[in-house]
MMTF fields as JSON, N, C-alpha, C and O atoms, coordinates in Angstrom:
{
  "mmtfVersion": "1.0.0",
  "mmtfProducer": "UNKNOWN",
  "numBonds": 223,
  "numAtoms": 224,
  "numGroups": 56,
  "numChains": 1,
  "numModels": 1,
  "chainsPerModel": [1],
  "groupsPerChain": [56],
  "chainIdList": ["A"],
  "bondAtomList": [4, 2, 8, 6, 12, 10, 16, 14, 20, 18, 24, 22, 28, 26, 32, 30, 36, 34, 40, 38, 44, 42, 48, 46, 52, 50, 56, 54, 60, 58, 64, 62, 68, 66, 72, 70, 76, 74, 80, 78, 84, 82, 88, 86, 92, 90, 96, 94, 100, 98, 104, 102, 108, 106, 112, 110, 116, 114, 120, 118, 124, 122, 128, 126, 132, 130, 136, 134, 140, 138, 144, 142, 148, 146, 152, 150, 156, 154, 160, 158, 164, 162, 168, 166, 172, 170, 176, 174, 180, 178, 184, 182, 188, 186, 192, 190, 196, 194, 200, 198, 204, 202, 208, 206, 212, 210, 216, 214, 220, 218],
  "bondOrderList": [1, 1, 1, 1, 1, 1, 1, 1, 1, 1, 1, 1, 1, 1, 1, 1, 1, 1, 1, 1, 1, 1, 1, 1, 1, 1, 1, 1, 1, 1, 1, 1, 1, 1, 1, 1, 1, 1, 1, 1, 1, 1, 1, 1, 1, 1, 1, 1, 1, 1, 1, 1, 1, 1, 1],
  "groupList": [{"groupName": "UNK", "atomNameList": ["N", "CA", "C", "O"], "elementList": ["N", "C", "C", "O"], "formalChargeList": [0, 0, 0, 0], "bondAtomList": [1, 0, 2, 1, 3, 2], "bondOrderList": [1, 1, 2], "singleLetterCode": "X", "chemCompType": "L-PEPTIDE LINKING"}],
  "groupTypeList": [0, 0, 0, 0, 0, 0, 0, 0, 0, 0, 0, 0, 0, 0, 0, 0, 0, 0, 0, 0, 0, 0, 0, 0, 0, 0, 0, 0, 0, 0, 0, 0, 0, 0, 0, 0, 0, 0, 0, 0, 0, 0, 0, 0, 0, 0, 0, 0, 0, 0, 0, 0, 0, 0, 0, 0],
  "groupIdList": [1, 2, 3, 4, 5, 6, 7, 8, 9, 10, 11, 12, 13, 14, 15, 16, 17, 18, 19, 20, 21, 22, 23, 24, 25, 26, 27, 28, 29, 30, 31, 32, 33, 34, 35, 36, 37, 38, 39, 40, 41, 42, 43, 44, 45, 46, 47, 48, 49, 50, 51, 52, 53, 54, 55, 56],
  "secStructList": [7, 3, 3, 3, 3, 3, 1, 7, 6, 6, 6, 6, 2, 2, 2, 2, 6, 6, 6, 7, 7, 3, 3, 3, 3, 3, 3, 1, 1, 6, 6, 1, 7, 3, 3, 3, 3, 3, 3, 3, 7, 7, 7, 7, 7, 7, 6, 6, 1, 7, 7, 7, 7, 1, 7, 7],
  "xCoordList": [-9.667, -8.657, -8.364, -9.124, -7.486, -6.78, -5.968, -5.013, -6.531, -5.482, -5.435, -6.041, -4.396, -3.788, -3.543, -3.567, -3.389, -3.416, -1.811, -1.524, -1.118, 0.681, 0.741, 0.079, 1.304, 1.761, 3.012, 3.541, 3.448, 5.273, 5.879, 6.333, 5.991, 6.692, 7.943, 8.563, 8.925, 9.935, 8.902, 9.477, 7.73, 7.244, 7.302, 8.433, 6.954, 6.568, 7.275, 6.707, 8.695, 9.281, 8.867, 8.731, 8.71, 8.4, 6.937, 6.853, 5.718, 4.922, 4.984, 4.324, 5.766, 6.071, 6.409, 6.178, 7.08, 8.196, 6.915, 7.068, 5.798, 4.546, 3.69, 2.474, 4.058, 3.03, 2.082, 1.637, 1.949, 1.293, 2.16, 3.262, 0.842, 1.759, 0.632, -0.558, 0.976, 0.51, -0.919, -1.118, -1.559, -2.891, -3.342, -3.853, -3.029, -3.321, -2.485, -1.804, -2.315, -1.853, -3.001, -3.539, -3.348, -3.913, -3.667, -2.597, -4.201, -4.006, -5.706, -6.586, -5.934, -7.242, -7.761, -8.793, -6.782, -6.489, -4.974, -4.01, -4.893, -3.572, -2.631, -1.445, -3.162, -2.312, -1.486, -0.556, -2.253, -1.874, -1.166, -1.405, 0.016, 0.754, -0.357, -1.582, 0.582, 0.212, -0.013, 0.976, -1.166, -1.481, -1.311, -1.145, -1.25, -0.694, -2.07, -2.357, -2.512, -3.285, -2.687, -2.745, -2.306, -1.479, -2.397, -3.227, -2.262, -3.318, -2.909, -2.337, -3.14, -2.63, -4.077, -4.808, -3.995, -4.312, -4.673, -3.955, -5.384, -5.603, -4.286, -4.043, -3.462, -3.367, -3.915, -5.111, -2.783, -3.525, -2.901, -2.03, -3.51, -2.777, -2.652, -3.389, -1.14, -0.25, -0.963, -1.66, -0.751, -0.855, -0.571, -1.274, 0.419, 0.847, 0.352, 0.617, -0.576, -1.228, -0.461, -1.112, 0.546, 1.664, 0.825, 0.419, 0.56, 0.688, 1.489, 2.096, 1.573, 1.479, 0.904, -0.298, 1.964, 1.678, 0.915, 1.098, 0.048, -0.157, 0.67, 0.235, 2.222, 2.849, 4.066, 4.776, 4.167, 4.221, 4.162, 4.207],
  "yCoordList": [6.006, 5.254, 3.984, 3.225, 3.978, 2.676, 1.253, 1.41, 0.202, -0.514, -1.707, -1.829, -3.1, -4.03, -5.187, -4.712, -6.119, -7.193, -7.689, -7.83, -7.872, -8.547, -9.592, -9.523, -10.454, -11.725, -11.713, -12.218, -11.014, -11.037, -9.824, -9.186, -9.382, -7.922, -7.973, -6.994, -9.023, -8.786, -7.29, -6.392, -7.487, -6.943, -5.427, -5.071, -4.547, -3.478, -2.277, -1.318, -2.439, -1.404, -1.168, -0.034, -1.983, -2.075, -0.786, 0.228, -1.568, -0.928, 0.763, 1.716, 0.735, 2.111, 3.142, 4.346, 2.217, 3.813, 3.586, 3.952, 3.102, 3.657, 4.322, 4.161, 4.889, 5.666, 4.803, 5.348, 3.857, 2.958, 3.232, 3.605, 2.77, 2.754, 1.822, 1.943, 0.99, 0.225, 0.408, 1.449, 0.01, 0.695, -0.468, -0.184, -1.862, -2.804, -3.711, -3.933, -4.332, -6.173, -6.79, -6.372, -8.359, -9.137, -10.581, -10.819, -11.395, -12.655, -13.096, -12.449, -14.175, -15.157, -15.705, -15.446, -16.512, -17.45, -17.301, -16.735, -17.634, -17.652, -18.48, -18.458, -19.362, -20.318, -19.932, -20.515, -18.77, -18.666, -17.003, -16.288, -16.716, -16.027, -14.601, -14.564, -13.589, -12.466, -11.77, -11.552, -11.03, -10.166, -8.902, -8.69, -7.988, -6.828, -5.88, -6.237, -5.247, -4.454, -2.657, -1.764, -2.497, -1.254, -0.373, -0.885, 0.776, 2.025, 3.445, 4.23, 3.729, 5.418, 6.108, 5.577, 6.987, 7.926, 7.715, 6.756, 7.973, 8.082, 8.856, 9.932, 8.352, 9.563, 10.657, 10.917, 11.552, 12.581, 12.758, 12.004, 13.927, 14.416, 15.575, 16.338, 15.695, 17.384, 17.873, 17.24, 18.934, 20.176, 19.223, 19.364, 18.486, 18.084, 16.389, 15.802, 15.728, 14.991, 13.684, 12.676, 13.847, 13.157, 12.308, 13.168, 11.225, 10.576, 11.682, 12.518, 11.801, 12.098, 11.602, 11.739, 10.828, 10.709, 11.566, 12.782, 10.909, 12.262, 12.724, 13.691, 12.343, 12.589, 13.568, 14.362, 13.498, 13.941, 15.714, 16.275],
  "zCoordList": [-2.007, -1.305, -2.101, -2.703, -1.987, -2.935, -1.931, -1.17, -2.159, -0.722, -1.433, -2.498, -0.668, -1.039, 0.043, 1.178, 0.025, 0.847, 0.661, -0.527, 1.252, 1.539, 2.343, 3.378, 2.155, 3.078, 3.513, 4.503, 2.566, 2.608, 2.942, 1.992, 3.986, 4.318, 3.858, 4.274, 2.849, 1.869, 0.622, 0.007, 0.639, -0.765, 0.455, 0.124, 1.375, 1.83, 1.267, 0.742, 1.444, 0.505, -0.848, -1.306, -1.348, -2.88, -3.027, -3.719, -1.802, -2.004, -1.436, -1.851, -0.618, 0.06, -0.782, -0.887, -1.392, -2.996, -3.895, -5.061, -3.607, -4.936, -3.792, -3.891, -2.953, -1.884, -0.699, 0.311, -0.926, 0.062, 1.839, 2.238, 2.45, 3.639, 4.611, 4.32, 5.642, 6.66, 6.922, 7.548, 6.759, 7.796, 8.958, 10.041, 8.471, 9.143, 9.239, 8.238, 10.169, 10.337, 11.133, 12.158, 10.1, 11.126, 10.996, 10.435, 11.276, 11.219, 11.107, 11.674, 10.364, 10.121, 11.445, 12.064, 11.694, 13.043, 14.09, 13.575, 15.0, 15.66, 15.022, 15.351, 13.945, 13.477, 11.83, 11.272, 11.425, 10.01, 10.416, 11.39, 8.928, 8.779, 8.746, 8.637, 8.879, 9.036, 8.295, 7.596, 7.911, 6.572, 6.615, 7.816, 6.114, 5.702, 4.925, 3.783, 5.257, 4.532, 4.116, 4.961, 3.107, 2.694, 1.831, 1.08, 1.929, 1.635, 1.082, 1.839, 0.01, -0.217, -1.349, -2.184, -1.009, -1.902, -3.097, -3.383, -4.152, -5.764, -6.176, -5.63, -7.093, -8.277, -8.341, -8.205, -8.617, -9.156, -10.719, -11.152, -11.534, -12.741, -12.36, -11.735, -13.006, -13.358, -14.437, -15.23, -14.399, -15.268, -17.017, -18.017, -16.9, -18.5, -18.883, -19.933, -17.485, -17.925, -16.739, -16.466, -16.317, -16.051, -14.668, -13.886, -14.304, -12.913, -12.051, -12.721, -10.473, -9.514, -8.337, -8.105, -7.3, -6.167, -5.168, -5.105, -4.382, -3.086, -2.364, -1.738, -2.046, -1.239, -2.263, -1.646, -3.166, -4.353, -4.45, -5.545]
}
């Protein structure tokens, strides 16, 4: 499993079109911004060596 930390849900798409997807939101305190924890799969390799998504 592969995952990532976001502050900025401007960045989510970005991470979405590389396979990631939501697994969490939380916050530190009630007072600080909201974090993002995003999660996908390993890589895999094709037949010719090539990267490959899991969804892929």
């Amino acid at each position: 499993m592969v995952y990532l930390e976001s502050s900025n849900p401007q960045n989510h798409n970005f991470y979405r079109r590389h396979g990631f997807e939501i697994a969490e939101e939380y916050r530190h305190s009630a007072e600080m911004p909201a974090v993002w924890r995003l999660q996908r799969n390993p890589l895999t390799k094709s037949k010719n060596g090539a990267d490959l998504y899991p969804h892929a």
